[in-house]
C-alpha positions, 0 to 999 in steps of 0.5 A, a space after each residue: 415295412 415302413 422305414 423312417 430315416 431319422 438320421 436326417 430329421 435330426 439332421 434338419 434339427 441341427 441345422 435350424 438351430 445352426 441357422 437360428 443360432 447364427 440368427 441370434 448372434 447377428 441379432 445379438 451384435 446388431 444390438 450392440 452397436 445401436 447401443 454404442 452408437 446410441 451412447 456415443 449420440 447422447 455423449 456427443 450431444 450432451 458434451 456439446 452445451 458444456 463445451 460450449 459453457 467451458 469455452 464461455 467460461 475461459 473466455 470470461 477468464 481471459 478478460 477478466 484476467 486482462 482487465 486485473 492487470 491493466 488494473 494493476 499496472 494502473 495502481 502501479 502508476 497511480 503509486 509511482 505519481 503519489 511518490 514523484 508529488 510527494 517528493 517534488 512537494 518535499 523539495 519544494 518545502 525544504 527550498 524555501 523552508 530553512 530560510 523561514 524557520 531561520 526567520 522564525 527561530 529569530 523571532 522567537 528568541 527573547 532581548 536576553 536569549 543569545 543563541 550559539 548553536 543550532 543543528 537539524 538532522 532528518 527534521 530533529 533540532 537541537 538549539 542551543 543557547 544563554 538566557 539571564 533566567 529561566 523565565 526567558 527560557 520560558 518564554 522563548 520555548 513558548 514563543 518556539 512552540 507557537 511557529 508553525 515550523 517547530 513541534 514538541 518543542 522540549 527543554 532538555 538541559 539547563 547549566 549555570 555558567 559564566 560569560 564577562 562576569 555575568 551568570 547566565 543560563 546556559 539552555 539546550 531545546 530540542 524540537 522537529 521541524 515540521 516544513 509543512 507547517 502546523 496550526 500556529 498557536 498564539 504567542 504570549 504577549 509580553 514575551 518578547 520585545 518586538 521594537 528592541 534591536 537583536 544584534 546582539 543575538 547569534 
């Protein structure tokens, strides 16, 4: 009588698909760290350029950041001279200006034109004056107008009034001064009688 014993075939079987098993797992955990470590390759290999890219990039930054301030700052300077030249020329102007439109505003003024009051605040004037008609008004305006230092020069008010029994214009004209001069503009000739004495004039 032949016996098999089938306890330890089966035994046998258990124990290779415990081995293989066990083989599988191994196998399966080997994998998966090549896998990451292959990642973790590509990753590194690809971050690297664009890291390289990224510290260009704020490099540039930096600079071109620097040169907007220097650029800046050189604005900021070239504003501040435009201002100290504008106001030295201003000084300068208004330091021999005054004597000059005095000058010229005497010029100006006709033998019959007596002149009583003349302001200027922040470049407007306002002169006032008598004239023995409005021809001389006239004529004084156009000679005013024809100075480099006085524009838009405008009649504002004409009265009649009386000084030692003569009647007389009382006049007020307005203009602005221009200390930086305008284009002078001819004078009309017989407006003005250049050899007759004005001390007579205010």
């Amino acid at each position: 009588m032949i016996r098999i014993n089938l306890l330890s075939v089966r035994d046998a079987e258990r124990e290779v698909g415990r081995r293989t098993e066990g083989r599988l797992i191994v196998l399966g955990g080997v994998l998966a760290v090549t896998v990451l470590f292959a990642v973790e390759v590509w990753s590194r290999l690809a971050m690297s350029p664009l890291r390289s890219e990224y510290a260009e990039l704020t490099t540039r930054v930096k600079v071109l950041d620097a040169q907007t301030a220097e650029l800046t700052e050189l604005q900021k300077k070239r504003s501040e001279l435009d201002a100290k030249l504008k106001t030295i020329e201003g000084l300068q102007q208004r330091r021999v200006g005054p004597a000059k439109v005095l000058a010229d505003l005497s010029d100006a003024a006709p033998e019959q034109v007596w002149l009583l009051d003349f302001t200027e605040d922040n470049g407007a004037v306002t002169v006032t004056g008598l004239a023995f008609d409005n021809q001389t008004i006239a004529a004084f305006m156009r000679n005013l107008g024809a100075s480099k230092y006085f524009v838009d020069v405008d009649l504002v008010e004409t009265t009649q009034t009386t000084q030692k029994d003569a009647q007389l214009k009382k006049f007020v004209v307005k203009a602005r001064l221009s200390y930086g001069g305008q284009p002078t503009a001819p004078a009309a000739p017989d407006s003005k009688h250049p050899e007759s004495p004005k001390g007579n004039r205010a």
